[in-house]
PAPAKOL-672062 format. One record per residue (C-alpha): residue number from 0; residue in one letter; chain; z, y, x. Coordinates in Angstrom, 2 decimals. Layout:
<bagus>
(bagu NUM, "A", "A", (Z, Y, X))
...
</bagus>
This chain:
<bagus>
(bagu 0, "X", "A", (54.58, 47.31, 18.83))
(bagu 1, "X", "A", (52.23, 45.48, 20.96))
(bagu 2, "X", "A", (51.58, 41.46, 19.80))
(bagu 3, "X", "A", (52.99, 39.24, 22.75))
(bagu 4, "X", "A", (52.68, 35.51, 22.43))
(bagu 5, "X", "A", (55.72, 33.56, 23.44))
(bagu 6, "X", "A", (55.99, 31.94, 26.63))
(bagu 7, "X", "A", (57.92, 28.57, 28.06))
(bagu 8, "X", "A", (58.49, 29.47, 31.92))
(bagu 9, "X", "A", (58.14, 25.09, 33.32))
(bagu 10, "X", "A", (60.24, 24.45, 36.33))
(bagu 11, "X", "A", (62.39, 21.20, 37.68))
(bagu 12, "X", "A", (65.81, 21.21, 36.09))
(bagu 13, "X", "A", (67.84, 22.55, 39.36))
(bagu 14, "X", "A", (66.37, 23.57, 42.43))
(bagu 15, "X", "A", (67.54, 23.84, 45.86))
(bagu 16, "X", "A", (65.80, 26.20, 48.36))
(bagu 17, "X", "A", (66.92, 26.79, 51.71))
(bagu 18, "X", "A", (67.12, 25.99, 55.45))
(bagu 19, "X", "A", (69.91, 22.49, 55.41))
(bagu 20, "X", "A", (69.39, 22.10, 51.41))
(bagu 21, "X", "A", (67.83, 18.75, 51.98))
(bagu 22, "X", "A", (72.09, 17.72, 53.01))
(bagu 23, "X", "A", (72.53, 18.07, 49.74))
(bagu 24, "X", "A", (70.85, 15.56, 48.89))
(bagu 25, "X", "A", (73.31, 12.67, 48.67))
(bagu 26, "X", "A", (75.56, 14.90, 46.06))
(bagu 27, "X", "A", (72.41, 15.74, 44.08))
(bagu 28, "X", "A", (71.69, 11.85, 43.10))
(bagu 29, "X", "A", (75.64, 11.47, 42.70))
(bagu 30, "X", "A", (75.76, 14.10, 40.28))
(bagu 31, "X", "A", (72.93, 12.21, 38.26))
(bagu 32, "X", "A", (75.14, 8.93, 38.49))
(bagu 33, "X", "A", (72.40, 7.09, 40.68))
(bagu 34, "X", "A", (73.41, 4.06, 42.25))
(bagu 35, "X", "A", (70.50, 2.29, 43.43))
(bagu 36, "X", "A", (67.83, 4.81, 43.95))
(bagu 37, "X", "A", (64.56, 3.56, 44.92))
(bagu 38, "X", "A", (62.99, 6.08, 47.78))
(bagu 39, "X", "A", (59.43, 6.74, 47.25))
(bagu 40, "X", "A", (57.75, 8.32, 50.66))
(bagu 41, "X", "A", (55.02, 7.14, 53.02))
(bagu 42, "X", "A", (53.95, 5.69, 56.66))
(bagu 43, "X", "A", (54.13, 8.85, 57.84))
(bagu 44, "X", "A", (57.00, 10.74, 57.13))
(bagu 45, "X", "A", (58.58, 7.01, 58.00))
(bagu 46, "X", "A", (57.46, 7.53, 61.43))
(bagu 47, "X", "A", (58.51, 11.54, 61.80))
(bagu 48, "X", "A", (62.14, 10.76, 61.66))
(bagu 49, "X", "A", (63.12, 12.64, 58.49))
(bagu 50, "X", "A", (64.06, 9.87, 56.61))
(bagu 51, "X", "A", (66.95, 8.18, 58.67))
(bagu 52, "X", "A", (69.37, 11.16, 58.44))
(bagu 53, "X", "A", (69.13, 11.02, 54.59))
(bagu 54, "X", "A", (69.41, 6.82, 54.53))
(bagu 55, "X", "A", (72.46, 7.22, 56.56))
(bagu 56, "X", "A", (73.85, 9.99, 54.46))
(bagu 57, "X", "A", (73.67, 7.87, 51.56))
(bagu 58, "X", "A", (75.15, 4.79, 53.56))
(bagu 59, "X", "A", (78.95, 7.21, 52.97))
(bagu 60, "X", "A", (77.47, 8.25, 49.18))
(bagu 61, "X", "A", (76.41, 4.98, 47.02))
(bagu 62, "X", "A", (78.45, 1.65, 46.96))
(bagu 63, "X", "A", (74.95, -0.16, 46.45))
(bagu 64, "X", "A", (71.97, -0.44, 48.29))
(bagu 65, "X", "A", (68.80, 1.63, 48.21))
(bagu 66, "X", "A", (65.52, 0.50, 48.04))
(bagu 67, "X", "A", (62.36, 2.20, 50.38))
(bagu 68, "X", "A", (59.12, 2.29, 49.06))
(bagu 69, "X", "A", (56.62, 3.66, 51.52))
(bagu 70, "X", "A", (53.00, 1.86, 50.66))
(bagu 71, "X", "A", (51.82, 5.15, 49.51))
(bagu 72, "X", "A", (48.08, 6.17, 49.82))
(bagu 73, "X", "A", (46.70, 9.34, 51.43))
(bagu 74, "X", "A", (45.76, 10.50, 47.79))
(bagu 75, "X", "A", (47.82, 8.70, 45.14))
(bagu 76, "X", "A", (46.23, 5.82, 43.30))
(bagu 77, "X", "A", (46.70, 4.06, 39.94))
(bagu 78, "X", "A", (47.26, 0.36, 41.66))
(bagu 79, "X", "A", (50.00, 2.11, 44.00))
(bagu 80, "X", "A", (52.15, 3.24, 40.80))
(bagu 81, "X", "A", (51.73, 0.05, 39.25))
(bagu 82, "X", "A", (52.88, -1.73, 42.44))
(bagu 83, "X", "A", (55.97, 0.88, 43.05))
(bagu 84, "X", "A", (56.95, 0.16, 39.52))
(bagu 85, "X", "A", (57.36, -3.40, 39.65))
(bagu 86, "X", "A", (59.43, -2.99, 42.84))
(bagu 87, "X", "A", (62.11, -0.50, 40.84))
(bagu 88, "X", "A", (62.40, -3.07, 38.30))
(bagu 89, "X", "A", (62.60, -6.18, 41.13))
(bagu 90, "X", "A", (65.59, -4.14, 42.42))
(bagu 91, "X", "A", (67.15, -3.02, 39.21))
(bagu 92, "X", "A", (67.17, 0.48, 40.56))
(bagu 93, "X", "A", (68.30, 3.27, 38.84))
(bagu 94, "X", "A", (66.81, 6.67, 40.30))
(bagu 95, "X", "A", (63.98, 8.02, 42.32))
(bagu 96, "X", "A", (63.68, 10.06, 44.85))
(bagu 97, "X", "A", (60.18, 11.43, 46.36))
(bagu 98, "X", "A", (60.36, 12.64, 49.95))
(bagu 99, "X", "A", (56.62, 13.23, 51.18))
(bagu 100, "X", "A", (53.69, 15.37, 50.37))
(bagu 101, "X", "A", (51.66, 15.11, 46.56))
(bagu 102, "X", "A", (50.73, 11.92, 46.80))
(bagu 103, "X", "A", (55.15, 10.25, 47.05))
(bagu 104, "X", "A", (55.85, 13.01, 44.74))
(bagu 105, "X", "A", (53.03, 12.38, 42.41))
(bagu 106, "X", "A", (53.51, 8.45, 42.66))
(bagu 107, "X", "A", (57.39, 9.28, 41.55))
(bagu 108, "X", "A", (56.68, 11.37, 39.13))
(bagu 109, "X", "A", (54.24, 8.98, 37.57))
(bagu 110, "X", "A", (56.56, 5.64, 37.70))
(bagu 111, "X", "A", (59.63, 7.65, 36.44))
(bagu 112, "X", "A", (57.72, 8.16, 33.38))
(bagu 113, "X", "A", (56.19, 4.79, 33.23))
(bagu 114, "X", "A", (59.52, 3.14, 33.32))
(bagu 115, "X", "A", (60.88, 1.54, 30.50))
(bagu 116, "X", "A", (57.22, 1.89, 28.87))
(bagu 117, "X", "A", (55.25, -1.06, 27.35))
(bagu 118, "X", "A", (51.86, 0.59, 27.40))
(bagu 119, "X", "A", (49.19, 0.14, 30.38))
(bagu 120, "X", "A", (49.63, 2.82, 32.34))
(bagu 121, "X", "A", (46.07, 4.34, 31.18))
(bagu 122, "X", "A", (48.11, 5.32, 27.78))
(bagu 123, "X", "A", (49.91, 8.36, 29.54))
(bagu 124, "X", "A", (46.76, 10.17, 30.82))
(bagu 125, "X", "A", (46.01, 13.43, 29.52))
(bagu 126, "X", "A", (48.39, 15.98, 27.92))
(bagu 127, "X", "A", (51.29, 15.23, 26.38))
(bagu 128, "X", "A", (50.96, 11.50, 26.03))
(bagu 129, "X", "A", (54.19, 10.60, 27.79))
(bagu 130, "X", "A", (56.87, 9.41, 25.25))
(bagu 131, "X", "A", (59.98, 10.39, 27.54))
(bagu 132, "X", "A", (61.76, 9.76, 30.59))
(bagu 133, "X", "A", (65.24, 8.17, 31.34))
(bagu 134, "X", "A", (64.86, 7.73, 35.04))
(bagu 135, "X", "A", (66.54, 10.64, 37.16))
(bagu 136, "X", "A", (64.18, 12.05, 39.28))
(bagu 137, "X", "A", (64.93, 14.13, 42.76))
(bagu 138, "X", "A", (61.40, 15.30, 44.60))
(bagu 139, "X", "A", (61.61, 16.49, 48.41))
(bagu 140, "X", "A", (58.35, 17.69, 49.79))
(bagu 141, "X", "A", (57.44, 17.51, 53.30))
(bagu 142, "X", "A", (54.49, 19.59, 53.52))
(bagu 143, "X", "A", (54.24, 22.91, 52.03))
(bagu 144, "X", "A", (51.11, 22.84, 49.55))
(bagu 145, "X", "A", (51.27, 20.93, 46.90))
(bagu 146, "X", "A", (54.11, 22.25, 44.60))
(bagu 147, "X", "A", (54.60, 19.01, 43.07))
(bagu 148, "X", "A", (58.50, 19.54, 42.52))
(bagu 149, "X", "A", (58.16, 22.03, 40.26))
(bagu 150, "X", "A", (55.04, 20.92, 38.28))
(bagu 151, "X", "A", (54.38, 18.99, 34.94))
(bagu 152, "X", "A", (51.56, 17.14, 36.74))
(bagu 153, "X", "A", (50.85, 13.82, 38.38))
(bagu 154, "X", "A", (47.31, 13.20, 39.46))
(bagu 155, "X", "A", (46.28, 9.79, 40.33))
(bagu 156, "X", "A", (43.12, 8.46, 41.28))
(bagu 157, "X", "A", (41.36, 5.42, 39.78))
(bagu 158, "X", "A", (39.58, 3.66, 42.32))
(bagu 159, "X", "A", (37.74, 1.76, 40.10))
(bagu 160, "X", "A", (36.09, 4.19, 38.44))
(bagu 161, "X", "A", (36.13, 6.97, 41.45))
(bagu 162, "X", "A", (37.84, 9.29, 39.25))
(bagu 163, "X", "A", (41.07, 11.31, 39.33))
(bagu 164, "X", "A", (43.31, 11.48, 36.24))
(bagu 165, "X", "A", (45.91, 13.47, 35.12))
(bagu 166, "X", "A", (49.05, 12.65, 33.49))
(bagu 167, "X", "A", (50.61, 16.30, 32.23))
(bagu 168, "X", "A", (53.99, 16.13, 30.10))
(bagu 169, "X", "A", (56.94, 18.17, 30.72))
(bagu 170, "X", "A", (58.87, 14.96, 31.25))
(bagu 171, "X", "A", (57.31, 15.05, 34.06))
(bagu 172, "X", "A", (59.28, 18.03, 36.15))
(bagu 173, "X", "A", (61.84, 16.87, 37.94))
(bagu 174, "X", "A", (65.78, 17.02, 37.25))
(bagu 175, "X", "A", (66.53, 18.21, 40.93))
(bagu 176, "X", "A", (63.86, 19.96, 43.33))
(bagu 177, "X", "A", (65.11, 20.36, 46.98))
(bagu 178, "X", "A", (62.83, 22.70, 49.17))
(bagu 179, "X", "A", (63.97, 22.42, 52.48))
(bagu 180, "X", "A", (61.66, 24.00, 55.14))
(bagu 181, "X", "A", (63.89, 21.44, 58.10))
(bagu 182, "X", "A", (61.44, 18.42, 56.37))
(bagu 183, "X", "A", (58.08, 20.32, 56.91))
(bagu 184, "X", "A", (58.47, 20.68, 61.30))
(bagu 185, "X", "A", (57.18, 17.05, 61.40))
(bagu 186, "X", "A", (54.24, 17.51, 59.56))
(bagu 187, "X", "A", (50.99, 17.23, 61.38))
(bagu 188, "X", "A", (48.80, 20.14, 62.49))
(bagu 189, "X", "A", (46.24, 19.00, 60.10))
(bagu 190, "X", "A", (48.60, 18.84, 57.07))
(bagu 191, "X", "A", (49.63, 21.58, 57.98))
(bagu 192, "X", "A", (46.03, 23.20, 57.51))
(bagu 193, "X", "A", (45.15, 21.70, 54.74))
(bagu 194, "X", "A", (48.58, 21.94, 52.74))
(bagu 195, "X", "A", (48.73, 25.06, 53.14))
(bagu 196, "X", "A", (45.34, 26.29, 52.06))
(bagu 197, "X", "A", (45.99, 24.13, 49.09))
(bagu 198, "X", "A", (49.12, 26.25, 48.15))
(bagu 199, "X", "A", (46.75, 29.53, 48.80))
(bagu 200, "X", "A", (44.70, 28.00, 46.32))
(bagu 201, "X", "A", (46.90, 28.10, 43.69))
(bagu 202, "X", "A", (48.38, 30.96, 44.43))
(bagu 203, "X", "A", (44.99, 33.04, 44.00))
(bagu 204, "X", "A", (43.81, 30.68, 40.92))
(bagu 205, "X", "A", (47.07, 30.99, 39.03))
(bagu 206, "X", "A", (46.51, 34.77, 40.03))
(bagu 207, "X", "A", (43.22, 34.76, 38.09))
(bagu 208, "X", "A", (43.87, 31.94, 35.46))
(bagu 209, "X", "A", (43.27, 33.04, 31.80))
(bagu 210, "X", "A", (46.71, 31.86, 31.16))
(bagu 211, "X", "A", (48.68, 34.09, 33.45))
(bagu 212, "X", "A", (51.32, 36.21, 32.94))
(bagu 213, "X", "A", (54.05, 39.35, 33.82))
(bagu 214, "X", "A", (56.15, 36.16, 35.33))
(bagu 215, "X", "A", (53.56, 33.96, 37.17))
(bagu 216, "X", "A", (51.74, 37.24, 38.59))
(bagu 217, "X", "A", (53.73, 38.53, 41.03))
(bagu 218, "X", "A", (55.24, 35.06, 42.14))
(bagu 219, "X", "A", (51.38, 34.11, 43.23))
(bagu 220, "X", "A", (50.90, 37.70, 44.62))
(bagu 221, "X", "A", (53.77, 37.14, 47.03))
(bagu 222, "X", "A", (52.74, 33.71, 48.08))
(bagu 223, "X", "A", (50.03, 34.89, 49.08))
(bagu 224, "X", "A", (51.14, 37.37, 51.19))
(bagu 225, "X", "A", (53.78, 35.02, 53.01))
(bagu 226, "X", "A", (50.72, 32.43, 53.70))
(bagu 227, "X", "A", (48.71, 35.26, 55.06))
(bagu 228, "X", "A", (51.50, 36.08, 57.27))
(bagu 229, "X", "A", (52.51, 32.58, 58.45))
(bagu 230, "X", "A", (50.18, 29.58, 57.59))
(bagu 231, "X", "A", (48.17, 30.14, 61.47))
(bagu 232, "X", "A", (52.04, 30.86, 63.11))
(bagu 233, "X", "A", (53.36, 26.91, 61.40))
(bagu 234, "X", "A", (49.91, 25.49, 62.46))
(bagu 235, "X", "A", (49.87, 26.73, 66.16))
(bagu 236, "X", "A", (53.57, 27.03, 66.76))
(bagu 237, "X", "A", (54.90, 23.77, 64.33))
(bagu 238, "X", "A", (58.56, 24.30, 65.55))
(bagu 239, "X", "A", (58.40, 27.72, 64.31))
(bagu 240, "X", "A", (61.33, 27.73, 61.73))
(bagu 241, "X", "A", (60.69, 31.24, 60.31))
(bagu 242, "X", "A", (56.76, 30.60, 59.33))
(bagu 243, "X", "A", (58.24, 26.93, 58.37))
(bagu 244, "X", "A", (60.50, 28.42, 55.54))
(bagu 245, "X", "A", (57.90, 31.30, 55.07))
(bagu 246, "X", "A", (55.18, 28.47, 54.41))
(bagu 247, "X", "A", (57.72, 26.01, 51.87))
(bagu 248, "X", "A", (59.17, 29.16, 50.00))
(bagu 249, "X", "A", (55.53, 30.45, 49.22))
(bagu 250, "X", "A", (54.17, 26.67, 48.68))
(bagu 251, "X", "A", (57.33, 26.70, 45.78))
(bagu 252, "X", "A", (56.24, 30.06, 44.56))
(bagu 253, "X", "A", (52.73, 28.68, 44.42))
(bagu 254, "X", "A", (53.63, 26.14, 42.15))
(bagu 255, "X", "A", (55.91, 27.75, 40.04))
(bagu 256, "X", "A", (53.23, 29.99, 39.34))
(bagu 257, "X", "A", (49.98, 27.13, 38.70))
(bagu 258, "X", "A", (52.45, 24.98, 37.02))
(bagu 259, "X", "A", (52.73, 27.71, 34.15))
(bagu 260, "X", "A", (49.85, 29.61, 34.61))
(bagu 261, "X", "A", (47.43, 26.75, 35.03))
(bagu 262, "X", "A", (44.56, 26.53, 38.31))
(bagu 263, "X", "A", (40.85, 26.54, 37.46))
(bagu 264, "X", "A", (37.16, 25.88, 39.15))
(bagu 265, "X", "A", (38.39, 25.28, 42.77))
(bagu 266, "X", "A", (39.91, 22.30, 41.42))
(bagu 267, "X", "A", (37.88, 21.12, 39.05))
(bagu 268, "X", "A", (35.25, 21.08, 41.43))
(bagu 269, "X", "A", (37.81, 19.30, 43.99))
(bagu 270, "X", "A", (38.26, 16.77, 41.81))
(bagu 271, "X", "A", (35.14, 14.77, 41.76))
(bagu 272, "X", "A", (35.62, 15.31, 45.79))
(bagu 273, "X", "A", (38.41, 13.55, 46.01))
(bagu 274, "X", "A", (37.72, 10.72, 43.26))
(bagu 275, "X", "A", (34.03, 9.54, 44.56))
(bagu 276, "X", "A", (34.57, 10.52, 47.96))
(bagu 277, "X", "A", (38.53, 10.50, 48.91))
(bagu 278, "X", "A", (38.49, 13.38, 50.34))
(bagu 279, "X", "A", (42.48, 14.72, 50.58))
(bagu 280, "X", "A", (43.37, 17.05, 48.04))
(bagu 281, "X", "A", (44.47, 19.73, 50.31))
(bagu 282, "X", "A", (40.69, 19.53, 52.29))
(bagu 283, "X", "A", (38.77, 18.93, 48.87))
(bagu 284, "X", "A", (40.40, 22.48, 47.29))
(bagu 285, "X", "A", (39.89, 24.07, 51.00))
(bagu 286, "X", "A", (36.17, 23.10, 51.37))
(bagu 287, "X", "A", (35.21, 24.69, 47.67))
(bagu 288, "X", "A", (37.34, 27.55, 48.00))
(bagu 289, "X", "A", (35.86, 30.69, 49.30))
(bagu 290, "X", "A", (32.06, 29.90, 47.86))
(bagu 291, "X", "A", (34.21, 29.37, 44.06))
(bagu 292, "X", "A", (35.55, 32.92, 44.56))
(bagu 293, "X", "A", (32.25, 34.68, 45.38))
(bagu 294, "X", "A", (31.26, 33.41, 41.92))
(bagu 295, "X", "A", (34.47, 34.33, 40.22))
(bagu 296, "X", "A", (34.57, 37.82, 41.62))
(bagu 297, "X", "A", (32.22, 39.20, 38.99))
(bagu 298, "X", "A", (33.98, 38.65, 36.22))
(bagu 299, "X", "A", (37.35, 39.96, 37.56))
(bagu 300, "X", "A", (37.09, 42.79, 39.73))
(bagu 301, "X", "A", (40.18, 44.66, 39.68))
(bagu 302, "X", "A", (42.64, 41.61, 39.98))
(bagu 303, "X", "A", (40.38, 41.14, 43.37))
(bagu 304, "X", "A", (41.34, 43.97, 44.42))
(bagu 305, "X", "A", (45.19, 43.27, 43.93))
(bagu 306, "X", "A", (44.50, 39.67, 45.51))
(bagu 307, "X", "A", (42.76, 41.87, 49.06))
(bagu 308, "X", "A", (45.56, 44.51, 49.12))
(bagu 309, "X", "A", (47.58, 40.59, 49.20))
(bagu 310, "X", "A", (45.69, 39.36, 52.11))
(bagu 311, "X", "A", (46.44, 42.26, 54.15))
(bagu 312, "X", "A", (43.51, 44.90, 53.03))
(bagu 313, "X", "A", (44.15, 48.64, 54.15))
(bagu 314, "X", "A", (44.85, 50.54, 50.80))
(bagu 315, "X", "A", (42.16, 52.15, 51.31))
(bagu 316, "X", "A", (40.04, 49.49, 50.37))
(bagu 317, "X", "A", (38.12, 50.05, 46.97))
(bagu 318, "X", "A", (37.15, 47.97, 43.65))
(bagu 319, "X", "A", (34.02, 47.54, 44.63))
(bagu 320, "X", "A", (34.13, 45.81, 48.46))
(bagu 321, "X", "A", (37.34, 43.72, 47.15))
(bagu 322, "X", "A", (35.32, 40.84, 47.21))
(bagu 323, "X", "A", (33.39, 40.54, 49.97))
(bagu 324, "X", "A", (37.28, 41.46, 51.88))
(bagu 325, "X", "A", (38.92, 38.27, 49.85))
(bagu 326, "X", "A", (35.80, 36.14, 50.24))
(bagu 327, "X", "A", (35.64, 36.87, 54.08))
(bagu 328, "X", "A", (39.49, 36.37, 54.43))
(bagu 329, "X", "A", (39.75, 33.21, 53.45))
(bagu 330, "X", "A", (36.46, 31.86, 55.46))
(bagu 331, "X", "A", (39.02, 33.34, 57.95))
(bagu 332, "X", "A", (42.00, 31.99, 57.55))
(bagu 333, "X", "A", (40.35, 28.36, 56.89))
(bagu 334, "X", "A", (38.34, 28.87, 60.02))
(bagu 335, "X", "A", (41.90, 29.70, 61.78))
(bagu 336, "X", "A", (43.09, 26.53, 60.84))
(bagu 337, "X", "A", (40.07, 24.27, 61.66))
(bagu 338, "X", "A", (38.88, 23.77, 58.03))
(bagu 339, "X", "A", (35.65, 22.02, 57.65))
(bagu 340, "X", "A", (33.33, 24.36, 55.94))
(bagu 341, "X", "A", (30.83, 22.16, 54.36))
(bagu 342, "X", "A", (30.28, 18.83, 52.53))
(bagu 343, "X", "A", (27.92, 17.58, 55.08))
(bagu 344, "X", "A", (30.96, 17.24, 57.88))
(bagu 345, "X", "A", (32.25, 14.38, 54.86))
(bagu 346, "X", "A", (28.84, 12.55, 54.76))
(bagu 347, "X", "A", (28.43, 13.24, 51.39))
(bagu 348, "X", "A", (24.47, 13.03, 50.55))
(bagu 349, "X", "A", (22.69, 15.81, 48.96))
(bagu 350, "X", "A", (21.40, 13.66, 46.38))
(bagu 351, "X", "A", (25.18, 13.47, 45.18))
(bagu 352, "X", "A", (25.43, 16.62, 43.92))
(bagu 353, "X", "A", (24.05, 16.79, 40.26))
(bagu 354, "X", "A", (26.95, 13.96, 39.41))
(bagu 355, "X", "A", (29.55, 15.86, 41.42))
(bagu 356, "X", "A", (28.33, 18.75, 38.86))
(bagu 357, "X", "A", (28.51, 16.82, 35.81))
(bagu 358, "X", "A", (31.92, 15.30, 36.59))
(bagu 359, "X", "A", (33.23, 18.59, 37.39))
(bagu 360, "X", "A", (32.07, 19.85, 34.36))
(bagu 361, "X", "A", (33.85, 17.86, 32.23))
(bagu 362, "X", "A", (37.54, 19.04, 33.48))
(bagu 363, "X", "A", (37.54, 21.30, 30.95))
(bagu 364, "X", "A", (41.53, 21.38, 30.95))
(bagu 365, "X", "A", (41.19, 23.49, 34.45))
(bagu 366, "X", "A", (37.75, 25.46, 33.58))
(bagu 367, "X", "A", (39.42, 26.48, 30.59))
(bagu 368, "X", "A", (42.00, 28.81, 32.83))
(bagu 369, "X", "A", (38.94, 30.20, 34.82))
(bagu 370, "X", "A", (38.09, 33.98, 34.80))
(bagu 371, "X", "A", (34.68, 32.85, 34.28))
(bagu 372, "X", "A", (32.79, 30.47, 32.65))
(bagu 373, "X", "A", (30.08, 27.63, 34.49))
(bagu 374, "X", "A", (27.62, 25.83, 33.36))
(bagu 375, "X", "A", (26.69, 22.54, 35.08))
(bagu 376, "X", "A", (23.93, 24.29, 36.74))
(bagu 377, "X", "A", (26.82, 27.02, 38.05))
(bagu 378, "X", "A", (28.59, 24.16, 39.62))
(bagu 379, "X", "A", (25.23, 22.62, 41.13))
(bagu 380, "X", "A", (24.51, 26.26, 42.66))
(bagu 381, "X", "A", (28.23, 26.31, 44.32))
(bagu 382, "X", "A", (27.78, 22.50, 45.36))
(bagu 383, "X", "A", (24.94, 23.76, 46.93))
(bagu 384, "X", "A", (25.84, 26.60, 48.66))
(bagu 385, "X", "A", (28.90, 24.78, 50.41))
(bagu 386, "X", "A", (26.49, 21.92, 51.72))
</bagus>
């Protein structure tokens, strides 16, 4: 008998998928006795319309008010959980529910576990440092790419010190996920782009993580294939229901699959991006991608090959030319989808990159779940390269 180790399979407690699940919204926060749900969303999806069908919904559901939140950032910041907080306990609500992109859903996820806690809110970063969570907690996203509803993940970013923190506890994955594609048709061509690269991201790093396994594998394998197939028919053709629910299914997958199996240097070396320089996290993971996988590719050459036949390579494709087809794929598809393709287009100076190197060295809790080890100078040379 072969020696497995045992595995925990992380997912929100229920989870709705579907064309017209988002209608079920109302019942969802019934069933979890919510009364006065505060919604967390932003500017954004305020102006696209989604949100006014679900308020009015809830107008026949809950015999008190709701309470709107929609201050969020474009990447979600410390100050902005603090602030979003204090307004659930102002109103004496008693639920959340995120409808937007990472940043709501990562805001939510944050203040649901900071309720009803009487440490600063630094006390909960890292792993396993949250004590528990009482608040229900329903996450809606409207972009497909971040996979936020299913994770055990909230990243914030300190403006103070131009870093982004995680907070990782399993208190942190939702009681009720709803996935409904209807949410995404607003979304902007450029969230679009960038969303969805993200979610290729993590399907092709949860593919190669250290920590995968016979459950996360094929979940990632398929994203990829649907994003492949659709992510360049949502972004030309937004109305496009079929890519729509093609691109939120796959996004879900995506995230089931990272949010057990783990992501790795792509991020990492996002990170610092999006901390120092605010890039989005979506365009931060997108801009590091492709040059992260030429550097990866040696040390896993046969799961390449899986990841090409993914991408749409001709089976005749060998071992041996797997990467150059992956690398040159996704320099593709990001070109398809009007990608930047180097830190320059963000103004970032040259001169930044040995501390972009060191800081993305030291999130060791993603390089840990990459195929191959770098050293700061590694992460210098790729910093480099995609200047």
């Amino acid at each position: 008998m072969t020696e497995t180790r045992v595995q925990v399979f992380k997912t929100a407690r229920r989870l709705l998928t579907g064309y017209g699940a988002s209608a079920q919204l109302a019942a969802e926060a019934e069933a979890l006795m919510m009364k006065r749900p505060l919604i967390v969303t932003d500017k954004g999806v305020m102006g696209s319309g989604v949100i006014e069908p679900i308020l009015e919904s809830f107008q026949h559901a809950f015999t008190d008010s709701t309470t709107l939140y929609s201050d969020i950032s474009a990447e979600p910041e410390t100050h902005v959980v603090e602030d979003c907080r204090h307004r659930f306990m102002a109103s004496k609500c008693d639920g959340i529910i995120a409808i937007g992109g990472g940043s709501a859903m990562d805001t939510a996820k944050a203040v649901a576990v900071y309720i009803g806690d009487d440490r600063k809110l630094e006390a909960l970063f890292g792993e396993d440092q949250v004590r528990t969570r009482k608040t229900p907690l329903i996450c809606l996203p409207t972009t497909a790419g971040t996979g936020s509803e299913v994770t055990n993940i909230a990243i914030l970013s300190d403006v103070n010190a131009q870093l982004k923190k995680g907070i990782v506890s399993n208190q942190l994955l939702p009681d009720v996920a709803i996935v409904a594609p209807e949410l995404t048709v607003s979304c902007p061509p450029a969230v679009t782009a960038a969303s969805g690269v993200d979610a290729l991201v993590h399907a092709v790093e949860s593919y190669l993580s250290n920590f995968s396994t016979e459950l996360t594998r094929p979940l990632s394998l398929r994203a990829m294939t649907m994003i492949n197939k659709s992510l360049l028919q949502a972004y030309e053709n937004p109305k496009d229901m079929n890519a729509r629910e093609q691109m939120a299914t796959a996004s879900l997958m995506a995230g089931l699959a990272f949010g057990n199996a783990g992501v790795g240097a792509v991020h990492a070396l996002a990170y610092p991006l999006g901390g120092r320089f605010h890039l989005s996290h979506g365009v931060s993971n997108a801009v590091m991608f492709t040059e992260v996988m030429r550097w990866n590719y040696a040390n896993c050459r046969a799961l390449f090959l899986d990841i090409a036949y993914a991408l749409g390579a001709p089976n005749t494709l060998v071992k041996e030319d797997a990467g150059d087809f992956v690398v040159e794929r996704l320099a593709q598809l990001c070109e398809q989808v009007n990608i930047p393709k180097t830190l320059r287009e963000f103004d970032i100076p040259r001169e930044a990159i040995p501390e972009l190197a060191e800081s993305a060295h030291g999130v060791t809790r993603l390089l840990r779940n990459n195929p191959r080890e770098l050293s700061v100078d590694d992460i210098a040379a790729i910093y480099t390269a995609v200047y």
